[in-house]
TIPA-950410 format. One record per residue: residue number from 1; residue in three letters; x, y, z of N, C-alpha, C in turn. Coordinates in steps of 0.2 Angstrom, whole numbers, plus 2048, in hexadecimal, padded with zeros to 3 digits. Layout:
rec seq NUM | type ALA | n.X X | n.Y Y | n.Z Z | ca.X X | ca.Y Y | ca.Z Z | c.X X | c.Y Y | c.Z Z
...
REM end
This chain:
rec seq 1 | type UNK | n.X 8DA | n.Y 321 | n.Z BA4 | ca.X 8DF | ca.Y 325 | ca.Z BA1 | c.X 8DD | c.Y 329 | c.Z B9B
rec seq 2 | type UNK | n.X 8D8 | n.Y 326 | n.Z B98 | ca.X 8D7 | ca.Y 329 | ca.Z B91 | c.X 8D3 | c.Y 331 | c.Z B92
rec seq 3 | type UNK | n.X 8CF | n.Y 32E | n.Z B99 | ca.X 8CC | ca.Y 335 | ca.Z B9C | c.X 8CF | c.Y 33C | c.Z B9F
rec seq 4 | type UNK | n.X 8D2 | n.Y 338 | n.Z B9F | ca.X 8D7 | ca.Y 33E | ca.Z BA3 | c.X 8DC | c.Y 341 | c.Z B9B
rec seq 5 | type UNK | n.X 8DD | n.Y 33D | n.Z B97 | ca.X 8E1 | ca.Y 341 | ca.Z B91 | c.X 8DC | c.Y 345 | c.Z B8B
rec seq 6 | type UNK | n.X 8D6 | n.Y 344 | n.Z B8C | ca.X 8D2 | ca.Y 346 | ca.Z B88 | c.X 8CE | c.Y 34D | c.Z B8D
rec seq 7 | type UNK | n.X 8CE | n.Y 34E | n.Z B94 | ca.X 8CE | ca.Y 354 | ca.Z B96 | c.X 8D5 | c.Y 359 | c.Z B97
rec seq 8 | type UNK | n.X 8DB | n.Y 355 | n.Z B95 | ca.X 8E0 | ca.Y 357 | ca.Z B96 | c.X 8E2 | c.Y 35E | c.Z B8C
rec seq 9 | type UNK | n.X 8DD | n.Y 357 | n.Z B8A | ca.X 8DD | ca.Y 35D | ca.Z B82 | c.X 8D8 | c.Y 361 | c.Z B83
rec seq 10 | type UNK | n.X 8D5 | n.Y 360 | n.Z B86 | ca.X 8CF | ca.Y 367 | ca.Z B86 | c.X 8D1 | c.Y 36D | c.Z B88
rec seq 11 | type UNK | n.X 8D6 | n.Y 36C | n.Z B8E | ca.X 8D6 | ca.Y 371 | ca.Z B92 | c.X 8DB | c.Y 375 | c.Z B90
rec seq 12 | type UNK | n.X 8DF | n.Y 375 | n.Z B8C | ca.X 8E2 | ca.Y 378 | ca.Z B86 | c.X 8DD | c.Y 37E | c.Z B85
rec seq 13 | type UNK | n.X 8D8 | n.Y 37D | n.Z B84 | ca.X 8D2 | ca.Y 382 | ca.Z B7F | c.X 8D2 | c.Y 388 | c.Z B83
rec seq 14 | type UNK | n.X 8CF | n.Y 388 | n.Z B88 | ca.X 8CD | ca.Y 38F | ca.Z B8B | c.X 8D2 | c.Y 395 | c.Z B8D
rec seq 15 | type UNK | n.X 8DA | n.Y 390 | n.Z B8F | ca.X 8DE | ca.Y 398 | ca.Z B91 | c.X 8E2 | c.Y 399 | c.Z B88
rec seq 16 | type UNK | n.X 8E2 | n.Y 396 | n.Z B83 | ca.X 8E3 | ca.Y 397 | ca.Z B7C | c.X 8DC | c.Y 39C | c.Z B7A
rec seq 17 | type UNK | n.X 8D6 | n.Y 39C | n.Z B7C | ca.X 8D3 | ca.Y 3A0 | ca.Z B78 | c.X 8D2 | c.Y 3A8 | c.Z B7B
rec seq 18 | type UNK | n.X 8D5 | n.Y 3A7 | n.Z B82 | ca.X 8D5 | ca.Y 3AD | ca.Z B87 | c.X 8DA | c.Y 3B2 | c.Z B83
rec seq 19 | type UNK | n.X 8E1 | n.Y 3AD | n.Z B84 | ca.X 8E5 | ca.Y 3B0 | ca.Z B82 | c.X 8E6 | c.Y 3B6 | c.Z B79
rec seq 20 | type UNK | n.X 8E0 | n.Y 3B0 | n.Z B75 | ca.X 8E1 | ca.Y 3B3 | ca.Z B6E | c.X 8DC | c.Y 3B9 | c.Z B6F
rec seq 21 | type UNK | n.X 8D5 | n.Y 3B9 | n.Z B74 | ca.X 8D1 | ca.Y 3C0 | ca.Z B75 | c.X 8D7 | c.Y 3C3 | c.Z B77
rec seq 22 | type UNK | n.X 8D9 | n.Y 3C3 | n.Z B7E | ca.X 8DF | ca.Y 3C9 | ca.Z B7D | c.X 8E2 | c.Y 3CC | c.Z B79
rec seq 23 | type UNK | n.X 8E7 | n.Y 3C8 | n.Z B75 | ca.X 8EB | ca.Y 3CB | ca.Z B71 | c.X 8E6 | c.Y 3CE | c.Z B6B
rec seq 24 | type UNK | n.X 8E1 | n.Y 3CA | n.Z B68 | ca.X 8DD | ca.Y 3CE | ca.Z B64 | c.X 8D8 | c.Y 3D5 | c.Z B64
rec seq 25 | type UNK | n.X 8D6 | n.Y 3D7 | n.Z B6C | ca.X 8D4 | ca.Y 3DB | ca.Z B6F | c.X 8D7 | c.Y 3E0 | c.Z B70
rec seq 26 | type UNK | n.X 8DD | n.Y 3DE | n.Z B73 | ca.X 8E2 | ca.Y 3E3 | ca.Z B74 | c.X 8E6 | c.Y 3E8 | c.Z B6B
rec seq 27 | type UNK | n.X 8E7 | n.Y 3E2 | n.Z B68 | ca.X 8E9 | ca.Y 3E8 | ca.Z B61 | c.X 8E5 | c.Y 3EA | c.Z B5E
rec seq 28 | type UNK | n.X 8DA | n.Y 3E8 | n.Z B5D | ca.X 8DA | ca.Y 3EB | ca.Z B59 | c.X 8D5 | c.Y 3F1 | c.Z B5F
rec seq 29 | type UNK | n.X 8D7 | n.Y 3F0 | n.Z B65 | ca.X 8D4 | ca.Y 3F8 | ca.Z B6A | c.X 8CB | c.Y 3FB | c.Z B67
rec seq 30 | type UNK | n.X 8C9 | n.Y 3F4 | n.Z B68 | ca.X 8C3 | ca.Y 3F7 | ca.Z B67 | c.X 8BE | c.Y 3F8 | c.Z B6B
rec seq 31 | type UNK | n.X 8BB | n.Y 3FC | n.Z B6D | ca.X 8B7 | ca.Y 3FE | ca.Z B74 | c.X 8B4 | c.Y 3F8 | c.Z B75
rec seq 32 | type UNK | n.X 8AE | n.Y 3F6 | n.Z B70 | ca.X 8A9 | ca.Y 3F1 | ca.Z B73 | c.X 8AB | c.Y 3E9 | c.Z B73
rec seq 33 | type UNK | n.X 8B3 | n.Y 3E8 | n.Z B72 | ca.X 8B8 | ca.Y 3E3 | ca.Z B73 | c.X 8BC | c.Y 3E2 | c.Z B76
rec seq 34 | type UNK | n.X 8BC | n.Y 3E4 | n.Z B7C | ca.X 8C2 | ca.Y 3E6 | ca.Z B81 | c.X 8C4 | c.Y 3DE | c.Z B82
rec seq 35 | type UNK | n.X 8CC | n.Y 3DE | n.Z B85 | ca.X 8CE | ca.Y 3D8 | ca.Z B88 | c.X 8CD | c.Y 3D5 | c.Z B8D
rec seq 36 | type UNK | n.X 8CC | n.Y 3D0 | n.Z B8E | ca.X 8CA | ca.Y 3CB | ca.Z B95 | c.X 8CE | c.Y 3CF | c.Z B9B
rec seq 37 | type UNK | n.X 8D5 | n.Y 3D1 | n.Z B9C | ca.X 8D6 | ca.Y 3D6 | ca.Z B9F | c.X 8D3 | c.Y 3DC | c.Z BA2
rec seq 38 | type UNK | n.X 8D2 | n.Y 3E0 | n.Z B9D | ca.X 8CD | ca.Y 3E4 | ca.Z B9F | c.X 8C6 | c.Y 3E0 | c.Z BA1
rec seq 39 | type UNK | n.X 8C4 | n.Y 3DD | n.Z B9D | ca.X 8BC | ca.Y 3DC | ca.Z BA2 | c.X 8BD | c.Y 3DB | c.Z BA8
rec seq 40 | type UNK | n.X 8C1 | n.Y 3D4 | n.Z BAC | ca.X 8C3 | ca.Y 3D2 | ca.Z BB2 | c.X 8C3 | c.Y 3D8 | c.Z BB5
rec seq 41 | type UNK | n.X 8C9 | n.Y 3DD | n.Z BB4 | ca.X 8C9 | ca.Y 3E3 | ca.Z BB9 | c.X 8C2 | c.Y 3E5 | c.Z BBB
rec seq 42 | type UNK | n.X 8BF | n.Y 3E6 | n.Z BB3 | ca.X 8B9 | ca.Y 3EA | ca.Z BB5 | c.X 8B3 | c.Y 3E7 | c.Z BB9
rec seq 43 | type UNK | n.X 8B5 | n.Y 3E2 | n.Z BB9 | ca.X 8AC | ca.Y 3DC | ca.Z BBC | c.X 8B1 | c.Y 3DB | c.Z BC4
rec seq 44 | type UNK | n.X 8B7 | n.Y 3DC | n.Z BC6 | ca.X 8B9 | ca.Y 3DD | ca.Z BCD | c.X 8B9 | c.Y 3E1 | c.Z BD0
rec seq 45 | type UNK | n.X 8B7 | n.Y 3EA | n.Z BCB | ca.X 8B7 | ca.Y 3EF | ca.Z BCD | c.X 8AF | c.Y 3F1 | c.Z BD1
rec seq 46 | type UNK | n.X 8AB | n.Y 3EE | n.Z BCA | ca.X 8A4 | ca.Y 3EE | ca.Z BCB | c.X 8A2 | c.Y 3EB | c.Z BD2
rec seq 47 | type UNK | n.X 8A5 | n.Y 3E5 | n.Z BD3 | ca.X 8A2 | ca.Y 3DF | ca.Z BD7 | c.X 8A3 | c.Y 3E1 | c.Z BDF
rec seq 48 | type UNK | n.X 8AA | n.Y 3E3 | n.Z BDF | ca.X 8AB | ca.Y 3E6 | ca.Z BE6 | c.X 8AC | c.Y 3ED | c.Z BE9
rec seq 49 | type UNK | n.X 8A7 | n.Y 3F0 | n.Z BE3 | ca.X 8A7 | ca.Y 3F8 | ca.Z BE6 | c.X 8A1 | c.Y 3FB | c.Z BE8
rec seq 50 | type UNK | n.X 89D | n.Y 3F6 | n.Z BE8 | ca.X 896 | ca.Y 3F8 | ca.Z BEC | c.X 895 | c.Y 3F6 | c.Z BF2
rec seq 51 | type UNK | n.X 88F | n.Y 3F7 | n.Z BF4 | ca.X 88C | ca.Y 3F6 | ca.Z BFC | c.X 88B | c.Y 3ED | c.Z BFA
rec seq 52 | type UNK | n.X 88A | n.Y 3EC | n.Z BFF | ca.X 88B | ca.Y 3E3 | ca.Z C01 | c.X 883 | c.Y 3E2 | c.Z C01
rec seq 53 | type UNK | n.X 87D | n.Y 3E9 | n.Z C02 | ca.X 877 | ca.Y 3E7 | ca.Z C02 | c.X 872 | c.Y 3E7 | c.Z BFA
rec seq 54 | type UNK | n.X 878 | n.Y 3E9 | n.Z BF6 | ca.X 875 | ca.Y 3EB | ca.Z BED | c.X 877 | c.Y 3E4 | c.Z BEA
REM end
């Protein structure tokens, strides 16, 4: 049980820090700081718009 509560506080960590790049990213609009949003888009635009042999 202890295992299980002590990966249960971690997991807390990762969508809290996504979430504050967002909001951070997003108000201060800076080119070489884009949001997790935007990256995703753009690494699913990259990834499936080429040839299957590149």
């Amino acid at each position: 049980m202890n295992g299980l509560l002590a990966r249960a506080r971690w997991y807390w960590l990762p969508p809290v820090t996504i979430c504050a790049w967002e909001i951070t990213a997003r108000r201060l609009q800076a080119v070489y700081f884009p949001p997790p949003s935007t990256v995703v888009a753009t690494m699913h635009g990259m990834w499936f718009s080429g040839p299957a042999g590149r």
